[in-house]
TIMARMAR-396318 format. One record per residue (C-alpha): x, y negated, z; residue number from 0. Coordinates in pm, whole numbers, plus 32768, in hexadecimal, padded with zeros to 4 digits. Layout:
<nodes>
node c1=X | c2=Y | c3=Z | resi=NUM
...
</nodes>
This chain:
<nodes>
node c1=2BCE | c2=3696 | c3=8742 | resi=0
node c1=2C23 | c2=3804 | c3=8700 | resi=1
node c1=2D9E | c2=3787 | c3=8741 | resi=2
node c1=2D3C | c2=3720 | c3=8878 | resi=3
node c1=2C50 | c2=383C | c3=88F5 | resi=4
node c1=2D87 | c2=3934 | c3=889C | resi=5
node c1=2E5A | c2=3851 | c3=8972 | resi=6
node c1=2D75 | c2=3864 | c3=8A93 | resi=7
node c1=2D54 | c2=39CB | c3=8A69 | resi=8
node c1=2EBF | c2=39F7 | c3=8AA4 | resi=9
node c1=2ED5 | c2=38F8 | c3=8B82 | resi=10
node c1=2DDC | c2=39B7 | c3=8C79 | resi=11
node c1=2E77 | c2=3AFD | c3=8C35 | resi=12
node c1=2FB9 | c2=3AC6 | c3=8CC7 | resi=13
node c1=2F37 | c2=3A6B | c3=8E13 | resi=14
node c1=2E3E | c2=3BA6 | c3=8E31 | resi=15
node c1=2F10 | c2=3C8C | c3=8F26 | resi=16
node c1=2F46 | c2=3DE1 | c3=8E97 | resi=17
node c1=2E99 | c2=3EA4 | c3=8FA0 | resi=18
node c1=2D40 | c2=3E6A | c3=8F66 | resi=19
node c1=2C1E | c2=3EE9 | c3=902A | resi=20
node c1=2BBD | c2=401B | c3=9029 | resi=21
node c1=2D3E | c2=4076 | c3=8FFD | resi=22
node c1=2DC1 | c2=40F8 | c3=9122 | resi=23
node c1=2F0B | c2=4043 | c3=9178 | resi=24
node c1=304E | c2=40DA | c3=9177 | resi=25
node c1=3116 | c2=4140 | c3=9278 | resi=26
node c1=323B | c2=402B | c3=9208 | resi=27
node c1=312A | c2=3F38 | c3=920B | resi=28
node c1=30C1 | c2=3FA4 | c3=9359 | resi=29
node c1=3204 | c2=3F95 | c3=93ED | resi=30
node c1=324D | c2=3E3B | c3=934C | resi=31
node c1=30FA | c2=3DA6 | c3=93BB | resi=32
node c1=314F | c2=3DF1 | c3=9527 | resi=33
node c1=32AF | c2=3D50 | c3=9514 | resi=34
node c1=3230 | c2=3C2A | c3=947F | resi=35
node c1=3140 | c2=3C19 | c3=959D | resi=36
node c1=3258 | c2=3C76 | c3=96B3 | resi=37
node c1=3345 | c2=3B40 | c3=95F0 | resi=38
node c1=3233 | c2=3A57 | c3=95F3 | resi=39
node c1=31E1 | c2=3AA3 | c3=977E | resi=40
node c1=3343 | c2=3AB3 | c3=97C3 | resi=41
node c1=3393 | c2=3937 | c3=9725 | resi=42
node c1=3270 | c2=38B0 | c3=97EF | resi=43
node c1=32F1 | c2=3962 | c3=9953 | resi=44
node c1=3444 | c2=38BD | c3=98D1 | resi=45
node c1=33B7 | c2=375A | c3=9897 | resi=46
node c1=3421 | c2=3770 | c3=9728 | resi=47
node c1=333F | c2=36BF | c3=966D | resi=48
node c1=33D5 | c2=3712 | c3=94F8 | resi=49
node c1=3423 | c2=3882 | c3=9559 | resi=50
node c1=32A2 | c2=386E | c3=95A0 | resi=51
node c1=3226 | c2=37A3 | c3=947C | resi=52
node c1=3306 | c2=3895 | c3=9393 | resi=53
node c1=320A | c2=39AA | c3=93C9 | resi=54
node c1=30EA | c2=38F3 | c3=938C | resi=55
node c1=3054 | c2=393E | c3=9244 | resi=56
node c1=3081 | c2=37E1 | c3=9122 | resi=57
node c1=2F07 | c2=378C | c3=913D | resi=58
node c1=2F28 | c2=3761 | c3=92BE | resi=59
node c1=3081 | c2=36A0 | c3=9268 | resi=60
node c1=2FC9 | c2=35CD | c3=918B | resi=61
node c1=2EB2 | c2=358C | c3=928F | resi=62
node c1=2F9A | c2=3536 | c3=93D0 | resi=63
node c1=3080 | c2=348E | c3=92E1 | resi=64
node c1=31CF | c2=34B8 | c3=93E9 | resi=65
node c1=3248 | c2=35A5 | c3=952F | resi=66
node c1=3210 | c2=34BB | c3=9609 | resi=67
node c1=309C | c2=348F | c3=95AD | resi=68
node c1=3074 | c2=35FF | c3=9578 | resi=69
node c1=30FC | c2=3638 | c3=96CF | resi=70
node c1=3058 | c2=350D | c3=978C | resi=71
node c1=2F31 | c2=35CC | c3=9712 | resi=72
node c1=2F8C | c2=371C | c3=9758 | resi=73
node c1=2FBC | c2=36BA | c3=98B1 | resi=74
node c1=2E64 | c2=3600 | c3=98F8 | resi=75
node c1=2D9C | c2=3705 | c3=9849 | resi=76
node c1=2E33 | c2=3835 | c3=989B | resi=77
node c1=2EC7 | c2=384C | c3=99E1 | resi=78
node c1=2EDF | c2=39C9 | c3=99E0 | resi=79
node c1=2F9E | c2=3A0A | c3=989B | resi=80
node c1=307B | c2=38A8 | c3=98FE | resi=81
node c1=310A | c2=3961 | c3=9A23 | resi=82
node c1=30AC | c2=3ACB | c3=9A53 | resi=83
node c1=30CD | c2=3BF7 | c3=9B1C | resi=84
node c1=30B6 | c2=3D39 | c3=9AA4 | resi=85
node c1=3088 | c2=3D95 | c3=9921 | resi=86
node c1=2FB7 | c2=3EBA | c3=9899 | resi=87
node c1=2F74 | c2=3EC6 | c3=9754 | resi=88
node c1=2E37 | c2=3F75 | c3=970B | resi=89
node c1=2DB5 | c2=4006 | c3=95B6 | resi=90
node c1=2E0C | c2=3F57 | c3=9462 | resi=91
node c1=2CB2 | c2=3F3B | c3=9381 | resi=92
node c1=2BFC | c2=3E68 | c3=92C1 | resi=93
node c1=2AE7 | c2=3D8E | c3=9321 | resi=94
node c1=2A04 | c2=3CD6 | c3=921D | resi=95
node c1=2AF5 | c2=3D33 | c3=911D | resi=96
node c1=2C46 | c2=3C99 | c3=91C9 | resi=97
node c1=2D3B | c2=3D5D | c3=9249 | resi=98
node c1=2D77 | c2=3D43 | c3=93D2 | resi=99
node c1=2E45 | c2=3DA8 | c3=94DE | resi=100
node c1=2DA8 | c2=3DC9 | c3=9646 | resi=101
node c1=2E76 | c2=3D5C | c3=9763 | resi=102
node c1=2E11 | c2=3DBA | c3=98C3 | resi=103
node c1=2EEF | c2=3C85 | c3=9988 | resi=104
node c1=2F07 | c2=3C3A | c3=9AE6 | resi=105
node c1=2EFF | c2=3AC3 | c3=9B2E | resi=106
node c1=2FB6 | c2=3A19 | c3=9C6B | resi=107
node c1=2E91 | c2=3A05 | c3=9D02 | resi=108
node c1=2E72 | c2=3B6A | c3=9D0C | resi=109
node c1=2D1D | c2=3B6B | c3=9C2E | resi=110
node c1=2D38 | c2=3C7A | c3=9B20 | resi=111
node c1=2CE4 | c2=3BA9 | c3=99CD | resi=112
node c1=2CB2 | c2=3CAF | c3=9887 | resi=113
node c1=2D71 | c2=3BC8 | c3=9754 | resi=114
node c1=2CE5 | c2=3C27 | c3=95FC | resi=115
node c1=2DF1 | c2=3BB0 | c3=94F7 | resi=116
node c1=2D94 | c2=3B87 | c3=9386 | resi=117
node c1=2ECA | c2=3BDE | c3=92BE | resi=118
node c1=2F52 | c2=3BA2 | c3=916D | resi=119
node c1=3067 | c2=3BA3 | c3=9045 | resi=120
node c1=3115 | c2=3A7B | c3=8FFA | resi=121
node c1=3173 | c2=3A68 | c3=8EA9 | resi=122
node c1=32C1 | c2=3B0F | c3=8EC7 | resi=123
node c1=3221 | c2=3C56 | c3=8F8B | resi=124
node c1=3259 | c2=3BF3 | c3=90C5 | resi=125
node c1=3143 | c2=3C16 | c3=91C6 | resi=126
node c1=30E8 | c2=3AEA | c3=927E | resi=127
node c1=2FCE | c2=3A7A | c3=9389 | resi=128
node c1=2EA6 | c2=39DB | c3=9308 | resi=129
node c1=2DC6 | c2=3996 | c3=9404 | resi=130
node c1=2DA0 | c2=3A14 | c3=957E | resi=131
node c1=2C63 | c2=3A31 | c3=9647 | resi=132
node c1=2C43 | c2=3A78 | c3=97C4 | resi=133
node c1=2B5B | c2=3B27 | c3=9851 | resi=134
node c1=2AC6 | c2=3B4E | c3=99B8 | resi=135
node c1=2ADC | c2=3C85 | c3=9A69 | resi=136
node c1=2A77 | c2=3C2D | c3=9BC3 | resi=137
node c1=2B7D | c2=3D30 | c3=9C28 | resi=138
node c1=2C9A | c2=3CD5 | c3=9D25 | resi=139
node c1=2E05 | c2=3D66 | c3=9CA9 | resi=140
node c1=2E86 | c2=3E7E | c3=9D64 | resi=141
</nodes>
């Protein structure tokens, strides 16, 4: 039992991210957050659904399973990250103890949509995207 509680242990401490809150994030880690962002937005403009699914984090590769169900999902759910207009990326903070990047996006329908996206190491140190939620503004894009 002790074997496997150690195990565990380890287990669960190589996939806790090394910026933890409360830390603020470097400026590397800044900068690397918003180009995995900008790559990820950039394969869906492009229709590349591996590009896409290659900055997704391995929990939301486990969950969608392929591109092509990541993406078939991408593009029912979330219309204004799918295909976008302008880009602003807002502050980078934590919320409820992940770390997130806030994206001010302007959809094709020209409704301004805030995207709050939950980030995290993969287990070589790369950042990847864990999770993204939009949220209504009510505000028209200018």
């Amino acid at each position: 039992m002790r074997v496997f509680a150690a195990g565990l242990c380890l287990l669960l401490s190589y996939f806790v991210p090394p910026v933890r809150a409360g830390e603020a994030p470097t400026v590397a880690d800044q900068v690397a957050i918003q180009k995995v962002i900008e790559g990820q937005l950039a394969a869906f403009m492009a229709d590349d659904q591996a590009g896409a699914f290659s900055f997704a984090s391995p929990i939301i590769q486990r969950l969608f399973d392929n591109p092509e169900n990541f993406m078939r999902m991408v593009r029912q759910g979330y219309p204004e990250v799918y295909r976008h207009g302008d880009v602003q990326f807002d502050k980078l903070d934590y919320l409820n103890g992940d770390l997130v990047q806030l994206v001010w996006l302007i959809g094709h329908n020209g409704k301004r949509r805030l995207a709050v996206y939950t980030m995290l190491r993969d287990a070589e140190g790369r950042w990847k995207i864990n999770g993204c939620r939009l949220l209504e503004t009510g505000q028209v894009g200018a």
